[in-house]
N, CA, C and O atoms as a Maestro MAE file, in Angstrom:
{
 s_m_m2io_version
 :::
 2.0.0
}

f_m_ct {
 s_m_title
 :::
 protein
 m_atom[336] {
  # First column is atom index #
  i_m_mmod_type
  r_m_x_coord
  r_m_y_coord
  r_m_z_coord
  i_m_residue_number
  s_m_chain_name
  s_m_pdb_residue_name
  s_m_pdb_atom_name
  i_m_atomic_number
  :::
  1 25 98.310 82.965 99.163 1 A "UNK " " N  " 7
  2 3 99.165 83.137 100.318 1 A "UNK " " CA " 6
  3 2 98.281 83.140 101.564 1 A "UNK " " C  " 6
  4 15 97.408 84.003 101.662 1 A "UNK " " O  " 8
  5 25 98.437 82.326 102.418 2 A "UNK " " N  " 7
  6 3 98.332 82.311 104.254 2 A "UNK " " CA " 6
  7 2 98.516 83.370 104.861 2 A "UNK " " C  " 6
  8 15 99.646 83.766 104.576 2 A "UNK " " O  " 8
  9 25 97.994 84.083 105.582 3 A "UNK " " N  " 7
  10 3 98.270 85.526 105.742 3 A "UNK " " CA " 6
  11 2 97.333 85.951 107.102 3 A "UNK " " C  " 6
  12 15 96.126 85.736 106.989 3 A "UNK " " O  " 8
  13 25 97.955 86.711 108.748 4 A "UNK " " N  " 7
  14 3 97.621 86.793 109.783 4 A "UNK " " CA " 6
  15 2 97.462 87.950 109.671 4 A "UNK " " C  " 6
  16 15 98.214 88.374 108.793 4 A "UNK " " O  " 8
  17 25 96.693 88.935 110.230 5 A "UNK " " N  " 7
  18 3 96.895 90.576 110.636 5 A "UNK " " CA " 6
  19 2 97.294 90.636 112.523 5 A "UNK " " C  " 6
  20 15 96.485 90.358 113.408 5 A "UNK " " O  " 8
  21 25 98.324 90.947 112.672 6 A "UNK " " N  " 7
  22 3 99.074 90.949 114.179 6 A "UNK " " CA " 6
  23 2 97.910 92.028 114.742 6 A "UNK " " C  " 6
  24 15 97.332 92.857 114.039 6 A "UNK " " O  " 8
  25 25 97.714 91.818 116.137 7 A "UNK " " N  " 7
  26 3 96.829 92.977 117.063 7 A "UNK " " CA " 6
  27 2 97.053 94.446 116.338 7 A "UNK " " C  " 6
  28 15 96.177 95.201 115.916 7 A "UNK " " O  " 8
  29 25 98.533 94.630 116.320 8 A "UNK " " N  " 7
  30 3 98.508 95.876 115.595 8 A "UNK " " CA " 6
  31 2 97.879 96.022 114.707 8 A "UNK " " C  " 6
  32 15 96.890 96.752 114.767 8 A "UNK " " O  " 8
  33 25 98.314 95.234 113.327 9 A "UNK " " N  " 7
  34 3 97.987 95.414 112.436 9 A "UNK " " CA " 6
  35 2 96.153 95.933 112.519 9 A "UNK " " C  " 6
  36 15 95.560 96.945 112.145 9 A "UNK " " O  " 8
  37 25 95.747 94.742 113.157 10 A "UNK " " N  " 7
  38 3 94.068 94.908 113.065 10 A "UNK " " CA " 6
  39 2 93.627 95.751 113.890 10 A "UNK " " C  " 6
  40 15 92.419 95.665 114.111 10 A "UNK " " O  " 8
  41 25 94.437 96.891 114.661 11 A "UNK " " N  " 7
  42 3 94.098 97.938 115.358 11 A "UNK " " CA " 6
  43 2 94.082 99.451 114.409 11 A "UNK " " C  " 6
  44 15 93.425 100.487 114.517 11 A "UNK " " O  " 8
  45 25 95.283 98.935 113.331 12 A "UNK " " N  " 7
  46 3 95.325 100.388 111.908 12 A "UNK " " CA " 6
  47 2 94.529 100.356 111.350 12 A "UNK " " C  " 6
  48 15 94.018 101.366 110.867 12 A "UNK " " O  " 8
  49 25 93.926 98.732 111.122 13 A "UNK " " N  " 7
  50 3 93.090 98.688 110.137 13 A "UNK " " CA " 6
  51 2 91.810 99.800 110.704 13 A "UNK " " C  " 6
  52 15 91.373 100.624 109.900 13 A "UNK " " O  " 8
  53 25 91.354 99.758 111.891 14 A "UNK " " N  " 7
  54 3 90.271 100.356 112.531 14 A "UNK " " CA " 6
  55 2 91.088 102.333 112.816 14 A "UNK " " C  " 6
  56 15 90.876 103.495 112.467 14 A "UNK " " O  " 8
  57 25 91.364 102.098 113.060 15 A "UNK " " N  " 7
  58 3 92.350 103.484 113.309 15 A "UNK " " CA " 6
  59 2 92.326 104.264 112.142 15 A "UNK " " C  " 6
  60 15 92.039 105.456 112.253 15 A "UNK " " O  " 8
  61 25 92.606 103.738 110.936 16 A "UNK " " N  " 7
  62 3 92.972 104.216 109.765 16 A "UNK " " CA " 6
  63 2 91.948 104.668 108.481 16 A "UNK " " C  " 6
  64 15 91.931 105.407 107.497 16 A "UNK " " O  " 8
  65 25 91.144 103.727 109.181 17 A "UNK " " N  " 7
  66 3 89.685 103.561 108.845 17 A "UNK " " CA " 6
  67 2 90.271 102.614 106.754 17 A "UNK " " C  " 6
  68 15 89.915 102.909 105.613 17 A "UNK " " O  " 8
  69 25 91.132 101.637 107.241 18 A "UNK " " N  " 7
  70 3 90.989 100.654 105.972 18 A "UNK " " CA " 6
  71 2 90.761 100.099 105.785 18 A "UNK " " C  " 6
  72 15 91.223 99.016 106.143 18 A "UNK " " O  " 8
  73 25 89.430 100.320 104.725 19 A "UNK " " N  " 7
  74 3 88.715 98.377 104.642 19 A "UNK " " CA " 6
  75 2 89.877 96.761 104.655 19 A "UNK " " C  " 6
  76 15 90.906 96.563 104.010 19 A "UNK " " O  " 8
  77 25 89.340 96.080 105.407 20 A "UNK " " N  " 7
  78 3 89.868 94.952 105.273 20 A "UNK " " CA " 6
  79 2 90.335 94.543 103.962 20 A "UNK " " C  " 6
  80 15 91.525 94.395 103.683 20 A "UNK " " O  " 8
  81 25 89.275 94.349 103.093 21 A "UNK " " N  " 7
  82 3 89.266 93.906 101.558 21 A "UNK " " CA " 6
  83 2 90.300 94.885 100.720 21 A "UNK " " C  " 6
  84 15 90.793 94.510 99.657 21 A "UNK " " O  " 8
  85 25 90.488 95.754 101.112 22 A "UNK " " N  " 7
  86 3 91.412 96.817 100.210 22 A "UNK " " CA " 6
  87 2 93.012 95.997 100.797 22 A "UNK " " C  " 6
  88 15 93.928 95.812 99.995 22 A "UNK " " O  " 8
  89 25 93.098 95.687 101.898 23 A "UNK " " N  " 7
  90 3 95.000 94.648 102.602 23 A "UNK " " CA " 6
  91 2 94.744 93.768 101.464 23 A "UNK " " C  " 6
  92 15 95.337 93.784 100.385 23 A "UNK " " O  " 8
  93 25 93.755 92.969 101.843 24 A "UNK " " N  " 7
  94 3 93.403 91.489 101.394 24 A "UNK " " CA " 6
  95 2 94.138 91.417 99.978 24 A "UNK " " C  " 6
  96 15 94.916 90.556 99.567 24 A "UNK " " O  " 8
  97 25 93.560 92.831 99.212 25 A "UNK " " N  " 7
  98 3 93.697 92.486 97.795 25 A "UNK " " CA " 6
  99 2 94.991 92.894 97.315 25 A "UNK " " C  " 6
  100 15 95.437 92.471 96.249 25 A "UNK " " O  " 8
  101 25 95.836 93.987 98.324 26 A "UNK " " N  " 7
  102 3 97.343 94.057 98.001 26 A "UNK " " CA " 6
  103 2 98.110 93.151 98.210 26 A "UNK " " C  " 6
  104 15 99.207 93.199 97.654 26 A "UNK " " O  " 8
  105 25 97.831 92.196 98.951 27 A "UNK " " N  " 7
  106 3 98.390 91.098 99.479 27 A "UNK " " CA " 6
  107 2 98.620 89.830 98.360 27 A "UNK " " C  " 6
  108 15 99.627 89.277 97.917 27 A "UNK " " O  " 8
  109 25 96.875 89.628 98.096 28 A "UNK " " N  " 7
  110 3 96.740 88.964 96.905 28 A "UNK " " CA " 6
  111 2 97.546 89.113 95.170 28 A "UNK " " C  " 6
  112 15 98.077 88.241 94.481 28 A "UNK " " O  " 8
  113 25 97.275 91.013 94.836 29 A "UNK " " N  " 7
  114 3 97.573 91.370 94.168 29 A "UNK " " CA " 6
  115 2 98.333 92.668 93.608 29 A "UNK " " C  " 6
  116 15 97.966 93.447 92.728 29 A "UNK " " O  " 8
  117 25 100.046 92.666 94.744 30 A "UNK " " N  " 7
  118 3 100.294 94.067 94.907 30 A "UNK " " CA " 6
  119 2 100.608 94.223 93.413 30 A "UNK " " C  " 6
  120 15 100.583 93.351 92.545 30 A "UNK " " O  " 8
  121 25 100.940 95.657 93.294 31 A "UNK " " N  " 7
  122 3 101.451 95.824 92.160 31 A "UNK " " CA " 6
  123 2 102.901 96.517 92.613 31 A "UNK " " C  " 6
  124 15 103.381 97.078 91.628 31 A "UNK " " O  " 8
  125 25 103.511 96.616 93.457 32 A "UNK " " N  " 7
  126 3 104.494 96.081 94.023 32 A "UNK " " CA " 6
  127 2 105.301 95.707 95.111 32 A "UNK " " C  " 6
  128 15 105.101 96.226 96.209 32 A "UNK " " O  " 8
  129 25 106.198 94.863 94.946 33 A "UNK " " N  " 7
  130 3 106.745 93.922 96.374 33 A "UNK " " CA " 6
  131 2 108.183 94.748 96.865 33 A "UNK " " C  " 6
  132 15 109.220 94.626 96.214 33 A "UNK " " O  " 8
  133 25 108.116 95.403 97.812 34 A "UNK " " N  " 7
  134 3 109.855 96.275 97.748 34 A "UNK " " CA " 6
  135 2 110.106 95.747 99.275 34 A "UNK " " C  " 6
  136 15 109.326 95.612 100.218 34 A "UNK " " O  " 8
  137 25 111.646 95.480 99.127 35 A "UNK " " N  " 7
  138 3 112.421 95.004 100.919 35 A "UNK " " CA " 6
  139 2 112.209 96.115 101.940 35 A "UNK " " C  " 6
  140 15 112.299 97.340 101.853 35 A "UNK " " O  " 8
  141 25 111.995 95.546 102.623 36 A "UNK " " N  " 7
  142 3 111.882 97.062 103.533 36 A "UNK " " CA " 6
  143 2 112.986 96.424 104.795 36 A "UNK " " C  " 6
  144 15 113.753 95.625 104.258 36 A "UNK " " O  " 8
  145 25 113.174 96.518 105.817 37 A "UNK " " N  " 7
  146 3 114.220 96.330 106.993 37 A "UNK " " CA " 6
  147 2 114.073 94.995 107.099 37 A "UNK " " C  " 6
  148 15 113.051 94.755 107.742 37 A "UNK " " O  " 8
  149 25 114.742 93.832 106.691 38 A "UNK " " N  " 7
  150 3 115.043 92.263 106.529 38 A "UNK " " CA " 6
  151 2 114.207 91.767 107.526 38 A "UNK " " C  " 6
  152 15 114.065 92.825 108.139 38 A "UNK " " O  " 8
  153 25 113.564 90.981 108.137 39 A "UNK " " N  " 7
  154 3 113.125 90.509 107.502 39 A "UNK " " CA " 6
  155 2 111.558 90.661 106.240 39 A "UNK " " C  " 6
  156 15 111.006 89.871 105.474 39 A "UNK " " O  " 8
  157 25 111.348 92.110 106.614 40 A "UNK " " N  " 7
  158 3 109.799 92.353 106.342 40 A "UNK " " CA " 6
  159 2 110.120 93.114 104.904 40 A "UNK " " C  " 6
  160 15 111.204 93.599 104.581 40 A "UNK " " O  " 8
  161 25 108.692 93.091 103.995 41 A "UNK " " N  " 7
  162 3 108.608 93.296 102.861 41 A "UNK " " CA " 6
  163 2 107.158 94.255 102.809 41 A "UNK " " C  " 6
  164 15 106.271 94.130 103.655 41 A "UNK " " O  " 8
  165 25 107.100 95.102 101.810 42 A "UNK " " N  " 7
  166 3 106.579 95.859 101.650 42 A "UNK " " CA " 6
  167 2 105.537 95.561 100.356 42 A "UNK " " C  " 6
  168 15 105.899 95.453 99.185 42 A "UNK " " O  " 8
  169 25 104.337 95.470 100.790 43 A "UNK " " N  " 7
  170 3 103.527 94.722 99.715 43 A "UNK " " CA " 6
  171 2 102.604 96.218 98.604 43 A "UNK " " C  " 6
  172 15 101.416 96.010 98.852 43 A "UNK " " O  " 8
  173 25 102.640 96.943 98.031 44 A "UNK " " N  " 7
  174 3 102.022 98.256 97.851 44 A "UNK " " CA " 6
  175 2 101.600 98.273 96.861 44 A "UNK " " C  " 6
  176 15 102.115 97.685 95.910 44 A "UNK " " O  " 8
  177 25 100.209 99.168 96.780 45 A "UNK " " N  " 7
  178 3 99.568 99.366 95.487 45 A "UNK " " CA " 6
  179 2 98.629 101.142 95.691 45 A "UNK " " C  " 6
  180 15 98.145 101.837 96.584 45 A "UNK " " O  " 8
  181 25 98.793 101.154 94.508 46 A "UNK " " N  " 7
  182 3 98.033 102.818 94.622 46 A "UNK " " CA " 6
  183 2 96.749 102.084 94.309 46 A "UNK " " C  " 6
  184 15 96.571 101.139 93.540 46 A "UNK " " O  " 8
  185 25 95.404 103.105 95.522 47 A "UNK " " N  " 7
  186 3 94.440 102.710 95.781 47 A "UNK " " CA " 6
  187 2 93.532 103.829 95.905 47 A "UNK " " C  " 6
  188 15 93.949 104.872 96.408 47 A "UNK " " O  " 8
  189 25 92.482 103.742 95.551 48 A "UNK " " N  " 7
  190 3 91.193 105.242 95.190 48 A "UNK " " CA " 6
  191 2 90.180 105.243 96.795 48 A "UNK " " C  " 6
  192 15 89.166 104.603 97.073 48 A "UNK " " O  " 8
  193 25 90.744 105.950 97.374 49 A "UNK " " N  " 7
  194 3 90.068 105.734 98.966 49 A "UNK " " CA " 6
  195 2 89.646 107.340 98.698 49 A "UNK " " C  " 6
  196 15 90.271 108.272 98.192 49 A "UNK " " O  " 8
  197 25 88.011 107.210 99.393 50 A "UNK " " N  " 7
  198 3 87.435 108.689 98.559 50 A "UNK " " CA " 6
  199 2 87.160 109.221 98.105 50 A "UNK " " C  " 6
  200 15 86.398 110.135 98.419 50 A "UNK " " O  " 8
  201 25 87.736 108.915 96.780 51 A "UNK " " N  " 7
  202 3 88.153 109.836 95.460 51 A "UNK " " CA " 6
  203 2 89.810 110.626 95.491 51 A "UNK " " C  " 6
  204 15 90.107 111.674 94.917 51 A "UNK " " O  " 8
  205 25 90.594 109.876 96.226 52 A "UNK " " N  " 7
  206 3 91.769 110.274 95.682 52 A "UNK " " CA " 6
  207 2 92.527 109.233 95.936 52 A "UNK " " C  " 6
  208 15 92.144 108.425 96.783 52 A "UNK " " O  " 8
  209 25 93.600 109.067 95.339 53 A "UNK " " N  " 7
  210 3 94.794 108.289 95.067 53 A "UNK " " CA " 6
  211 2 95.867 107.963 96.300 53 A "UNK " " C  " 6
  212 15 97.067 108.229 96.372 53 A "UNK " " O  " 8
  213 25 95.245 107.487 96.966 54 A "UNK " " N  " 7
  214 3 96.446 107.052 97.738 54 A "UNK " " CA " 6
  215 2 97.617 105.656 97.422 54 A "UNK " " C  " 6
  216 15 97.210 104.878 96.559 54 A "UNK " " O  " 8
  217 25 98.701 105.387 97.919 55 A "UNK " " N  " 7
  218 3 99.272 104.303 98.296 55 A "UNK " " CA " 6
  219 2 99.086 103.898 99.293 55 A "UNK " " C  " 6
  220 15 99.045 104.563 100.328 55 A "UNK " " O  " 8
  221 25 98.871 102.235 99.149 56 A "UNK " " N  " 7
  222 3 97.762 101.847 100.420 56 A "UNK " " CA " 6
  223 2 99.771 100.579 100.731 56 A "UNK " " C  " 6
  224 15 100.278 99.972 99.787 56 A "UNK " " O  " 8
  225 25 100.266 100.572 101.896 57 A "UNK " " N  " 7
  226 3 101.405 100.068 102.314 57 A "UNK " " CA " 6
  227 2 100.907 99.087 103.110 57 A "UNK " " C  " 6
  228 15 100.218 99.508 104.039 57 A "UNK " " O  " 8
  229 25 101.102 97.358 103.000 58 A "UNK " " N  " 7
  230 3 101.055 96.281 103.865 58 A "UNK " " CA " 6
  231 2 102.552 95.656 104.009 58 A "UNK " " C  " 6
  232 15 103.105 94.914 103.197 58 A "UNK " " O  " 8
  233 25 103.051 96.124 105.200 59 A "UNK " " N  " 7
  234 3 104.272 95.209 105.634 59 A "UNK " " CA " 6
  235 2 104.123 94.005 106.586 59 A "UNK " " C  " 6
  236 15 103.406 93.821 107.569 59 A "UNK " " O  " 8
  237 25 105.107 93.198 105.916 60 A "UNK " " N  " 7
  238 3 105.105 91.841 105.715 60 A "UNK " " CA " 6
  239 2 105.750 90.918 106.623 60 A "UNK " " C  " 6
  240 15 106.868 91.192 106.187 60 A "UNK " " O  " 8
  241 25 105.917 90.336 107.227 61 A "UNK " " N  " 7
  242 3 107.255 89.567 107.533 61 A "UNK " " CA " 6
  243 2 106.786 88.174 107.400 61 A "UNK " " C  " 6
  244 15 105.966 87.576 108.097 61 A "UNK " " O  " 8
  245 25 107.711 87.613 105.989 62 A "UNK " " N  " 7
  246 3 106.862 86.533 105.645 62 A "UNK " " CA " 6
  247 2 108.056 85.194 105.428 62 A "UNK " " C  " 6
  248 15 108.014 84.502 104.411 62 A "UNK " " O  " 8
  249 25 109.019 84.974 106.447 63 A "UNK " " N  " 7
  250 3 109.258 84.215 107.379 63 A "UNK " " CA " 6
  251 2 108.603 83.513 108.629 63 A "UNK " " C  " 6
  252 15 109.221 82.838 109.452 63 A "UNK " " O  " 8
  253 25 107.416 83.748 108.638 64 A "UNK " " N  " 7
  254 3 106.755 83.142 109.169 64 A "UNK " " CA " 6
  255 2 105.612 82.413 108.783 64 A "UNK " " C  " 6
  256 15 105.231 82.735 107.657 64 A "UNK " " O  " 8
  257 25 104.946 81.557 109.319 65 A "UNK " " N  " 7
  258 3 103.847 80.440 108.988 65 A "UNK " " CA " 6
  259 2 102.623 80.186 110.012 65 A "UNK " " C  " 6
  260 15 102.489 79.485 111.014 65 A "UNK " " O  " 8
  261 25 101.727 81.149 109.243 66 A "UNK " " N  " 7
  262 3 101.143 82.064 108.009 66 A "UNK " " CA " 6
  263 2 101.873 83.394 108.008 66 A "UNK " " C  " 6
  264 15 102.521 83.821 108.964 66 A "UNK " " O  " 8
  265 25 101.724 83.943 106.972 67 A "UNK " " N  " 7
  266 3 102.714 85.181 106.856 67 A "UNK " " CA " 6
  267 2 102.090 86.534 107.707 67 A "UNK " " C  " 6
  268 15 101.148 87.172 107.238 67 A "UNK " " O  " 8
  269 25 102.634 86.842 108.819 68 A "UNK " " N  " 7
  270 3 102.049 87.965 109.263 68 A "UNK " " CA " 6
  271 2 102.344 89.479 108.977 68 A "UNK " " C  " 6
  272 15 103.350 90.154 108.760 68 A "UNK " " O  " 8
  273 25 101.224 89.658 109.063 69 A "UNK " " N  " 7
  274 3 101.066 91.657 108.715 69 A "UNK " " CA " 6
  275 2 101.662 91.770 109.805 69 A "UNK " " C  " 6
  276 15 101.512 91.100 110.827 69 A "UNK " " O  " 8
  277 25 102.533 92.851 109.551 70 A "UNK " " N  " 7
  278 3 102.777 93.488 110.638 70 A "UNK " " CA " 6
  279 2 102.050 94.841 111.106 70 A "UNK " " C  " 6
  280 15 101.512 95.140 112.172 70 A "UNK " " O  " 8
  281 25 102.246 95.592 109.832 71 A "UNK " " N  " 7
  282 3 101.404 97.234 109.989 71 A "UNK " " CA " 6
  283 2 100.725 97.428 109.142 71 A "UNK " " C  " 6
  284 15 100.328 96.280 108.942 71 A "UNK " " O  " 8
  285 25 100.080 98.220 108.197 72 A "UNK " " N  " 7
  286 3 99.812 98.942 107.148 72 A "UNK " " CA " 6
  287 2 99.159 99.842 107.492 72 A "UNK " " C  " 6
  288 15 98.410 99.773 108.466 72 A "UNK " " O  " 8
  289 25 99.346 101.215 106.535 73 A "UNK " " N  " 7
  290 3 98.672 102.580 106.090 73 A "UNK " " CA " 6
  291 2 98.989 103.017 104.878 73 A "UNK " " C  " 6
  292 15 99.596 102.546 103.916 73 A "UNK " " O  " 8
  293 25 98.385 104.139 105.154 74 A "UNK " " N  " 7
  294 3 97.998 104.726 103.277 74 A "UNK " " CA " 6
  295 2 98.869 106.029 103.662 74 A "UNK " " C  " 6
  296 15 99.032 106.542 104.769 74 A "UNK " " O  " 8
  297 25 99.484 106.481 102.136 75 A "UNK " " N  " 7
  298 3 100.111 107.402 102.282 75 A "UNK " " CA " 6
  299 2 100.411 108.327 100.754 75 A "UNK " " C  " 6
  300 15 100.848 107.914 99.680 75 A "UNK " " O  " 8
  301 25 100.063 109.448 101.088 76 A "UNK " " N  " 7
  302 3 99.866 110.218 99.827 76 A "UNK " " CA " 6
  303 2 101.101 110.849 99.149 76 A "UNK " " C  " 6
  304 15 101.115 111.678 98.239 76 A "UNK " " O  " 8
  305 25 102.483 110.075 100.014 77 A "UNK " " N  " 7
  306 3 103.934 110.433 99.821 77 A "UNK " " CA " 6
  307 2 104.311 109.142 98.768 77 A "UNK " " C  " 6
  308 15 105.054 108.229 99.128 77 A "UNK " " O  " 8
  309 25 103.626 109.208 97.279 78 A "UNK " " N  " 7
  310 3 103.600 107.700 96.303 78 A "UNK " " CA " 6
  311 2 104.898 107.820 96.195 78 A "UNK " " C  " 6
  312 15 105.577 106.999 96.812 78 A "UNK " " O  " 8
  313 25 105.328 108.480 95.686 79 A "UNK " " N  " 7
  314 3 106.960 108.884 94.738 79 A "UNK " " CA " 6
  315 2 108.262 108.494 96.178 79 A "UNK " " C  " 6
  316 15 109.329 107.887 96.091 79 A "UNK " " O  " 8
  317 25 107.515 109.216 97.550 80 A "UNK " " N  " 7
  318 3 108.569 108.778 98.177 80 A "UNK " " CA " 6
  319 2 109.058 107.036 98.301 80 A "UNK " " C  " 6
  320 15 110.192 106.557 98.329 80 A "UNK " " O  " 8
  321 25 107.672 106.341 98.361 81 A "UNK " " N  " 7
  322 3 108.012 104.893 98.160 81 A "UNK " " CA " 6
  323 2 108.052 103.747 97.089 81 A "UNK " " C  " 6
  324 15 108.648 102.670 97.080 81 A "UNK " " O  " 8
  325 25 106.792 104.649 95.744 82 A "UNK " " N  " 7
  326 3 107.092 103.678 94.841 82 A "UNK " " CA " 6
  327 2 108.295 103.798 94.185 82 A "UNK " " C  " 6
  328 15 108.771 104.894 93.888 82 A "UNK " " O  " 8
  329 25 109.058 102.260 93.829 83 A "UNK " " N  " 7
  330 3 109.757 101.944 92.823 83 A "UNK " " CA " 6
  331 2 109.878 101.534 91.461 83 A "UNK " " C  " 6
  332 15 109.528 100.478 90.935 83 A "UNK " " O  " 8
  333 25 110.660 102.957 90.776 84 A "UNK " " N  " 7
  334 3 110.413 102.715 89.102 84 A "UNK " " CA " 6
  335 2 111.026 101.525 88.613 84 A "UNK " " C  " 6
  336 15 110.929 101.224 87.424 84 A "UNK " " O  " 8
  :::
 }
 m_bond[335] {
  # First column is bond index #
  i_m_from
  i_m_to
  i_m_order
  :::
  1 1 2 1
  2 2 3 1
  3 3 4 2
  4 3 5 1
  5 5 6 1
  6 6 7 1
  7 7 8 2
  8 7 9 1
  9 9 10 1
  10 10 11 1
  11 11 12 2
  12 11 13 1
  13 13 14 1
  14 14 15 1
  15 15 16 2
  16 15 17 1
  17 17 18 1
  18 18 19 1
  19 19 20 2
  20 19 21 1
  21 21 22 1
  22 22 23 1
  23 23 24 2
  24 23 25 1
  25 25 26 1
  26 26 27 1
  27 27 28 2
  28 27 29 1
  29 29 30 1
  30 30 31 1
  31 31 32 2
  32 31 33 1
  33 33 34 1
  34 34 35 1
  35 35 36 2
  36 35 37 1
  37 37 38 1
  38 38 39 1
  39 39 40 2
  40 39 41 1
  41 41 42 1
  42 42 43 1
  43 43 44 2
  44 43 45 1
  45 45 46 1
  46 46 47 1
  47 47 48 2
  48 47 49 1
  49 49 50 1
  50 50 51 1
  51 51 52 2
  52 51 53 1
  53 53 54 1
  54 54 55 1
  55 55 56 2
  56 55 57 1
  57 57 58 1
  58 58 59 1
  59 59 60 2
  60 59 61 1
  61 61 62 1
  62 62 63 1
  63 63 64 2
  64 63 65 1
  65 65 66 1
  66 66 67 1
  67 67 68 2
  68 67 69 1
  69 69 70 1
  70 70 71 1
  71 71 72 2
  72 71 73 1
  73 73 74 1
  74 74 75 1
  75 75 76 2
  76 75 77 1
  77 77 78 1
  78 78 79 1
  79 79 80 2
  80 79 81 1
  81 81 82 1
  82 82 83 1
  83 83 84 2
  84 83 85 1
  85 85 86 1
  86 86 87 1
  87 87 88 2
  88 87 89 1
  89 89 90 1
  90 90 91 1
  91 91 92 2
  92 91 93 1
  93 93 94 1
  94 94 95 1
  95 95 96 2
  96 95 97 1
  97 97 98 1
  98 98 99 1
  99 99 100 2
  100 99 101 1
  101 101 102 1
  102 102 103 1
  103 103 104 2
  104 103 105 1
  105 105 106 1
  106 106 107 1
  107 107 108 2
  108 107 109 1
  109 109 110 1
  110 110 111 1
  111 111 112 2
  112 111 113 1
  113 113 114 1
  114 114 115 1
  115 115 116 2
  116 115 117 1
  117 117 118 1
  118 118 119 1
  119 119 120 2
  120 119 121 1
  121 121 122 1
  122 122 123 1
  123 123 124 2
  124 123 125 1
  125 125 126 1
  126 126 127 1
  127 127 128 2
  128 127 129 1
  129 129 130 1
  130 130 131 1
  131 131 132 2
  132 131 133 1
  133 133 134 1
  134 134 135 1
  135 135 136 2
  136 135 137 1
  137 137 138 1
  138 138 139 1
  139 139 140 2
  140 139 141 1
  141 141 142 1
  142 142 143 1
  143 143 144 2
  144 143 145 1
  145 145 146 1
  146 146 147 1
  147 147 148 2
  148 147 149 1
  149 149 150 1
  150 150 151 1
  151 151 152 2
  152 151 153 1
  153 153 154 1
  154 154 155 1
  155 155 156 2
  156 155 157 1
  157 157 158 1
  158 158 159 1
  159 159 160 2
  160 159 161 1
  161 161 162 1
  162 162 163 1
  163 163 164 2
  164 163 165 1
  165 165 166 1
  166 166 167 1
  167 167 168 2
  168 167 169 1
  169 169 170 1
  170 170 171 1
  171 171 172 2
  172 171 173 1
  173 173 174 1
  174 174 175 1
  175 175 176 2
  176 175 177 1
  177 177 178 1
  178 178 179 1
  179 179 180 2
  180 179 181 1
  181 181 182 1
  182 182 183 1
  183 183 184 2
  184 183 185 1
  185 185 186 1
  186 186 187 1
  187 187 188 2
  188 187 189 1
  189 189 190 1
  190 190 191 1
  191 191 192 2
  192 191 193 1
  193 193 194 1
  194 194 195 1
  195 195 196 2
  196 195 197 1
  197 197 198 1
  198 198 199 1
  199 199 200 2
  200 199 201 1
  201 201 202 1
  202 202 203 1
  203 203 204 2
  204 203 205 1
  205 205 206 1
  206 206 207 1
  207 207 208 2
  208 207 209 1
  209 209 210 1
  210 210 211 1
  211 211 212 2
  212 211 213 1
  213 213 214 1
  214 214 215 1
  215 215 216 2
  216 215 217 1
  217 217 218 1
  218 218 219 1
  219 219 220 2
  220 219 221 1
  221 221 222 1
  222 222 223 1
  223 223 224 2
  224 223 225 1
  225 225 226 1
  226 226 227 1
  227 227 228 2
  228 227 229 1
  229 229 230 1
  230 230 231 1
  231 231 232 2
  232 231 233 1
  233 233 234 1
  234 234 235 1
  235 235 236 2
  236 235 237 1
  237 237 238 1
  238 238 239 1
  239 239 240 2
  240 239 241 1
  241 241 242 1
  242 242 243 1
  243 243 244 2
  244 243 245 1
  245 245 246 1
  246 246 247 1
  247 247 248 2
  248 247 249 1
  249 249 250 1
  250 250 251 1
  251 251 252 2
  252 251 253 1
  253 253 254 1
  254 254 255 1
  255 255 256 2
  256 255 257 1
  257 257 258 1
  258 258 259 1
  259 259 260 2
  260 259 261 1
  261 261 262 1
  262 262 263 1
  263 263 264 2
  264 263 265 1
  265 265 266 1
  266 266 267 1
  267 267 268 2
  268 267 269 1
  269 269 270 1
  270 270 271 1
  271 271 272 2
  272 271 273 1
  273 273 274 1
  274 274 275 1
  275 275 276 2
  276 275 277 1
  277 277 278 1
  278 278 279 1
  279 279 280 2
  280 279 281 1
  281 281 282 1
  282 282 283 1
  283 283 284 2
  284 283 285 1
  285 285 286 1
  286 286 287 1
  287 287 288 2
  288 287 289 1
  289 289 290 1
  290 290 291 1
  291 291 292 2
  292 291 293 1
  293 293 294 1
  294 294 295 1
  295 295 296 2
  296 295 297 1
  297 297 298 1
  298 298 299 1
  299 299 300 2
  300 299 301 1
  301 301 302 1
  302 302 303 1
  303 303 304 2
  304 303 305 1
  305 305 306 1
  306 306 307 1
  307 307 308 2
  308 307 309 1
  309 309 310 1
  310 310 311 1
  311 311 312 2
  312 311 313 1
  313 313 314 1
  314 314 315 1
  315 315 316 2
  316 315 317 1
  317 317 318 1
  318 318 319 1
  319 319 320 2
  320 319 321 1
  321 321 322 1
  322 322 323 1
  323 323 324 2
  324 323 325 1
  325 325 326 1
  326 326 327 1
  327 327 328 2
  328 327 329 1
  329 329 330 1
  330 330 331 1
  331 331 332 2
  332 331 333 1
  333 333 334 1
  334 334 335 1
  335 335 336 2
  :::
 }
}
């Protein structure tokens, strides 16, 4: 997949302090894809930042060409977003 990080996006990345390569590879290889507000999609995978378990969240809006990030962060609320 073709894939942009918007100003924002590449401002969390620094903000948030998330390696690049950790988006890259949810992107590549989430372990899962959930709708989030039409048009954007929610790309997510639980990720070991530290030594603890976070969910690392890349939203999507991939109606466009290349598909742009819109946001992402990590969030230790898994259960509130992953889907069984």
């Amino acid at each position: 997949m073709n894939f942009r990080f918007s100003k924002h996006a590449e401002n969390e990345l620094v903000l948030r302090q998330i390696p690049r390569e950790f988006a890259e590879r949810v992107l590549r290889e989430p372990q899962q894809i959930v709708l989030e507000r039409p048009p954007k999609k929610a790309y997510q995978s639980k990720v070991d930042l530290g030594g603890k378990i976070f969910l690392l969240r890349v939203i999507v809006d991939d109606t466009t060409k290349p598909v742009t990030i819109v946001t992402l962060y990590r969030t230790k609320k898994i259960n509130k977003y992953w889907k069984p």
